[in-house]
C-alpha positions in Angstrom: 141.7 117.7 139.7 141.0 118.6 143.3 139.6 121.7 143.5 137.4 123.9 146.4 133.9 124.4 144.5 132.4 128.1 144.3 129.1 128.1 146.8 126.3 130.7 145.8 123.9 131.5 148.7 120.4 132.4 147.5 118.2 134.1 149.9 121.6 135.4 152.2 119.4 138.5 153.8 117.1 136.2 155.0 116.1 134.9 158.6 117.8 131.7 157.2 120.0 133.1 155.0 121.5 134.9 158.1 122.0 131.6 159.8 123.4 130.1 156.7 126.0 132.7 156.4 126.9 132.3 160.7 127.4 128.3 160.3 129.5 128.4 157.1 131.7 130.4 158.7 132.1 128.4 161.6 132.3 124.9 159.9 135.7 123.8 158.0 136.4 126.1 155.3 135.7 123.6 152.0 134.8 126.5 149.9 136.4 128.9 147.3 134.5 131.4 146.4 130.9 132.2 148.3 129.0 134.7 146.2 125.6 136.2 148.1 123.1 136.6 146.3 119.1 138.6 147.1 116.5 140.2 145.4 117.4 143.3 143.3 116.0 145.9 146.6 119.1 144.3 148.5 122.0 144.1 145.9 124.8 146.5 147.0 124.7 145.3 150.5 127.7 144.0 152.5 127.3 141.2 154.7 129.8 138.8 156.4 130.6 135.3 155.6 134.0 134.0 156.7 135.3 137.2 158.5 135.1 139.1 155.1 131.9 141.5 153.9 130.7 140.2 150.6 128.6 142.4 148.1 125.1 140.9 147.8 124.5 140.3 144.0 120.8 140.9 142.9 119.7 137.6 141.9 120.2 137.0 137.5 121.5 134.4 135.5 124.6 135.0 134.7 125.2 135.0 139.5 125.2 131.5 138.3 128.4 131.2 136.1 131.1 129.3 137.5 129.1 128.2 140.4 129.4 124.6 141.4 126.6 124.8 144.4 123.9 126.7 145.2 121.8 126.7 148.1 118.3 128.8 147.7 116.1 129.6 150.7 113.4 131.5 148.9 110.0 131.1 148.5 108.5 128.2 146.4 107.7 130.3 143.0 110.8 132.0 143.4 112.7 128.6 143.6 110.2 127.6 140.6 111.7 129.9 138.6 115.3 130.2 139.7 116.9 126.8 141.1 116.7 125.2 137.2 118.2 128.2 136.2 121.4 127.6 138.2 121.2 123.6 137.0 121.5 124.7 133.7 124.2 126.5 134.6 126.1 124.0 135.7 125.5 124.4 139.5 124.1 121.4 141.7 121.0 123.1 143.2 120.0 122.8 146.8 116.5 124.1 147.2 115.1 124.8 150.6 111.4 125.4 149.1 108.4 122.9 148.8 109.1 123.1 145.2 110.6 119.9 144.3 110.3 117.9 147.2 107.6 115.7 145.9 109.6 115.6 142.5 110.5 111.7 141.6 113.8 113.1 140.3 115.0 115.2 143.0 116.3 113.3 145.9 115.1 114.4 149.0 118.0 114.4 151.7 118.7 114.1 155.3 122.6 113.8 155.2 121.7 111.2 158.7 119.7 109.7 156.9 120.3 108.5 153.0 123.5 110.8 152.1 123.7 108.6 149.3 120.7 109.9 147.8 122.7 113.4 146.7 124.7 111.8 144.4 121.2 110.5 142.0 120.6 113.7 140.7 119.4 113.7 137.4 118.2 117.2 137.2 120.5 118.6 138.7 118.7 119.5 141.8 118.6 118.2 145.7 115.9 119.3 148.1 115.6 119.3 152.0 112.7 118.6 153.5 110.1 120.9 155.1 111.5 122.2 159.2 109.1 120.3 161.2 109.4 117.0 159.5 113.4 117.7 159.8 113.1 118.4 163.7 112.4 114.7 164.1 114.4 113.2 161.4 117.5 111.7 162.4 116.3 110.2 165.5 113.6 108.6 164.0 116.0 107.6 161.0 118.0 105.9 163.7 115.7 104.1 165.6 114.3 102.6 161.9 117.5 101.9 160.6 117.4 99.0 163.9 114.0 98.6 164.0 111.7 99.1 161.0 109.2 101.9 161.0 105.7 101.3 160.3 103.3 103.9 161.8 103.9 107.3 163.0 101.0 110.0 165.0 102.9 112.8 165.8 101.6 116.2 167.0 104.2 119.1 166.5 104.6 122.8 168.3 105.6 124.4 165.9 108.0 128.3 166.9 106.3 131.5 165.0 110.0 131.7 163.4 108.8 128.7 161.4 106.8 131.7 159.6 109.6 133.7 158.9 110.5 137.2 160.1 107.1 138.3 160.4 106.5 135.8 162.6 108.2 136.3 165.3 107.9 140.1 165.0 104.1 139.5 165.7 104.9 137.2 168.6 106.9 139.7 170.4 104.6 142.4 169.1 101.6 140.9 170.8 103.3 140.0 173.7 104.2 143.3 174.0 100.7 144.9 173.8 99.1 142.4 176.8 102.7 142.9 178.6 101.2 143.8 182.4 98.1 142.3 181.8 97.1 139.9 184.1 93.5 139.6 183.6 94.7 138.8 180.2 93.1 135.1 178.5 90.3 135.2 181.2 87.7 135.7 179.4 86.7 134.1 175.9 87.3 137.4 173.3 89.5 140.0 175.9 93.0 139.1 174.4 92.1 139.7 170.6 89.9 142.9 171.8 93.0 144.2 173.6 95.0 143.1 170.4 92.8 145.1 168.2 92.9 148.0 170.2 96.7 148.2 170.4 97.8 146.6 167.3 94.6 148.0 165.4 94.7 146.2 161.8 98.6 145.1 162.0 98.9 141.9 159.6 99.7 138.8 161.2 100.4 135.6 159.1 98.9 133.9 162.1 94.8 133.1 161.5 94.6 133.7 165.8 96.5 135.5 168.2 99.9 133.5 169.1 100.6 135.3 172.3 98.7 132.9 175.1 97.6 131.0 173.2 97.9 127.8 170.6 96.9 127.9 166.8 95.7 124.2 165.5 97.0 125.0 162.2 100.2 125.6 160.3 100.0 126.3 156.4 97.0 126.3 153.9 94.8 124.3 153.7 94.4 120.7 151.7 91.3 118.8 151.1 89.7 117.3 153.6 90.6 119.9 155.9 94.2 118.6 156.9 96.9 121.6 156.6 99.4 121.8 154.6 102.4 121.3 156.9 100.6 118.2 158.2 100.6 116.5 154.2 104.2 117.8 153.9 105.2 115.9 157.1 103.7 112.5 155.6 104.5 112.6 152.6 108.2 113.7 153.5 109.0 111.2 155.9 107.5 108.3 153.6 110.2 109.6 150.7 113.5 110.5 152.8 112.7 106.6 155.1 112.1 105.3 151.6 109.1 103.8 153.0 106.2 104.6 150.7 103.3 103.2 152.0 104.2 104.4 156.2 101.1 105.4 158.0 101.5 108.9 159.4 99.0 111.2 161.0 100.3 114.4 161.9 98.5 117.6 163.7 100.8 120.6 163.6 99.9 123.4 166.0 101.5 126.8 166.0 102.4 127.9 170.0 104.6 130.9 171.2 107.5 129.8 170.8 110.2 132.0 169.0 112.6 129.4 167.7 112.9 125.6 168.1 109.8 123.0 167.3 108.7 120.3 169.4 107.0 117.0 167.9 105.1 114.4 170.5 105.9 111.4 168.2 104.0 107.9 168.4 106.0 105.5 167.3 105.1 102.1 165.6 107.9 99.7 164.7 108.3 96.3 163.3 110.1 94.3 165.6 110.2 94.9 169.6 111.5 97.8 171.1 112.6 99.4 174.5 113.1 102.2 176.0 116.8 101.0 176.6 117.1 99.9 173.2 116.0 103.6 171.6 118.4 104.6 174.6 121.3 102.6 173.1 120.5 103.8 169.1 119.7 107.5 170.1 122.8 107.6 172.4 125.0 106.3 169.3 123.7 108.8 166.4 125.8 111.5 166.1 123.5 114.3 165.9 121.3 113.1 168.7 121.3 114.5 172.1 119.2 112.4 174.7 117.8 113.9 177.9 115.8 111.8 179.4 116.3 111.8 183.6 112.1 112.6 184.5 112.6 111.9 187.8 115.6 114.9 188.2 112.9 116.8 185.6 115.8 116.3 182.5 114.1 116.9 179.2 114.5 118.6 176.1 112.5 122.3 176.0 113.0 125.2 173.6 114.6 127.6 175.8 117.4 125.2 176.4 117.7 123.7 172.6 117.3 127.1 170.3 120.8 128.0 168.7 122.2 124.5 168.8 122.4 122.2 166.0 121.5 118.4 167.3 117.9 116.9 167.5 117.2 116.7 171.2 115.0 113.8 172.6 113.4 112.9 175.8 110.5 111.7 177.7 110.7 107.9 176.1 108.6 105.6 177.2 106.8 102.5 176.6 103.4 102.7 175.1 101.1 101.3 177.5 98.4 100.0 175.0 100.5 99.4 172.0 102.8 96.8 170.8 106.5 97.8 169.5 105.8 101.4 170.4 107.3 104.2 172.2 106.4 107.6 172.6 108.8 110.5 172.8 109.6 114.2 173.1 111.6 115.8 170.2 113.0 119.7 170.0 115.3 121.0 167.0 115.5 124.9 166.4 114.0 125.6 163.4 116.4 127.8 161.5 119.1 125.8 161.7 119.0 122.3 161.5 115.5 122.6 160.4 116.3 124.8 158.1 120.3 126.3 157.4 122.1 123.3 158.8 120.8 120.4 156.5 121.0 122.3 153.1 125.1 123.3 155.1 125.3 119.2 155.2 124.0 118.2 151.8 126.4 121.0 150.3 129.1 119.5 152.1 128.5 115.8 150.4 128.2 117.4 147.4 131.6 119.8 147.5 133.0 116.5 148.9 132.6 115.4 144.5 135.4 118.4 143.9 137.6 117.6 146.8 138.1 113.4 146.1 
């Protein structure tokens, strides 16, 4: 019987969580009942979802009874523990984490990209894929749908969002303290001197200062000194293109940015491409917007992409030296469809189950 499913939000006081709650409640109502649910410190709490204030629900097993789907944006030993929890209850899990990702029986989804993956689900459990590596997926899922995919370089500039709350806190904090500055980054040392003295011992979960400056690194680090956002970016792409042996070489740098990552993507394909034919693809997918008008200085940036859901492309061009390859620019805000909006998407094929 037809039915609206019950959605359970895990992680709803969140910096994702927050835009999780904003786009369900401005996409079609599917659902019946949305429970919130947080850590035990915010239980009690009312927040809105759908022009009503929910109680948060401190997260427990029994959140889990009845639910059909729940999303979880929590942190990877959290989701560990928790999202087979809620399988066993009965809900289909949507894990936003680096838990499962890798797991041969989780299907890793980009609703662009293979929707049909949601429905092989054998634990229960469906993953989305790590922000940056979302920020360039449907347009590069487009062009390979055409074309075939073979190699990928990409270099990404990555928003201190991407690091949660604190990150961008400590952007705006440091921007703050070298606000009026303007002798400021001209000499090696001066910025983190003035940052020690007005900040003092502050924690930052950036290794460098972020404020005028870049960071070559996002995440821990691997072996053989790559980081840990630039394996997740590899290794993501291969499994969501279902293209297990694609060479990719990514360098993910950190730049002050608030919201919205950038990606400088090489792209290697098998047959011949050109610029009008990634024009014609990228102008077709649905979730694409292509700005690409250099000589009237039309281009995708940040400041003009954060808040918006579509993958933004521009600056495509031939690749001078290499065969069946373009390079391109690529923004998509970070917290939602690098983050909210995909998990929104996948839960939306699934509800689709309880609705046919």
């Amino acid at each position: 019987m037809s039915r609206k499913p019950t959605l359970a939000l895990v992680g709803a006081t969140g910096a994702v969580g927050t835009v999780m709650r904003d786009i369900i409640s401005n996409r079609e109502d599917i659902y019946g009942e949305i429970r919130l649910v947080a850590s035990a410190r915010s239980a009690g709490r009312l927040l809105p979802v759908r022009g009503e204030e929910v109680v948060v629900q401190a997260l427990a097993p029994e959140v889990f009874d009845g639910v059909d789907i729940a999303i979880f944006d929590v942190p990877d030993e959290v989701s560990a523990e928790w999202v087979p929890v809620a399988a066993q209850r009965g809900a289909v899990a949507i894990d936003k984490s680096g838990t499962f990702r890798m797991n041969p029986q989780v299907p890793l989804v980009v609703p662009e990209v293979n929707p049909g993956d949601a429905r092989n689900r054998p634990l229960g459990i469906v993953s989305t894929p790590n922000c940056t590596t979302l920020s360039m997926m449907a347009a590069m899922g487009a062009l390979h749908s055409e074309y075939g995919l073979r190699e990928l370089v990409v270099a990404s500039y990555q928003a201190v969002s991407g690091a949660g709350v604190a990150g961008s806190a400590r952007l705006y904090d440091e921007t703050e303290a070298l606000a009026g500055d303007r002798t400021a980054g001209q000499t090696a040392g001066d910025v983190r001197k003035t940052l020690q003295n007005k900040l003092g011992d502050a924690e930052s979960p950036f290794p460098a200062p972020i404020a005028f400056n870049v960071v070559p690194w996002a995440g821990s680090l691997k072996e053989d000194g790559w980081a840990s956002e630039e394996l997740k970016l590899r290794n993501e792409s291969r499994k969501i293109l279902g293209i297990s042996d694609l060479k990719v070489s990514a360098t993910c740098v950190r730049v002050p940015v608030v919201t919205t990552h950038s990606l400088a993507v090489h792209a290697t394909f098998e047959r011949e491409i050109t610029v009008a034919d990634a024009h014609r693809v990228l102008e077709a997918a649905p979730t694409v917007i292509l700005m690409d008008d250099p000589e009237n200085g039309v281009w995708p940036t940040p400041v003009d992409v954060v808040g918006t859901d579509p993958t933004y492309v521009g600056r495509v061009r031939q690749a001078l030296d290499f065969p069946n390859t373009l390079d391109l620019f690529v923004c998509g805000d970070n917290l939602r469809k690098g983050a909210a909006l995909n998990a929104a998407e996948i839960a939306e094929l699934i509800a689709a189950e309880f609705t046919a």
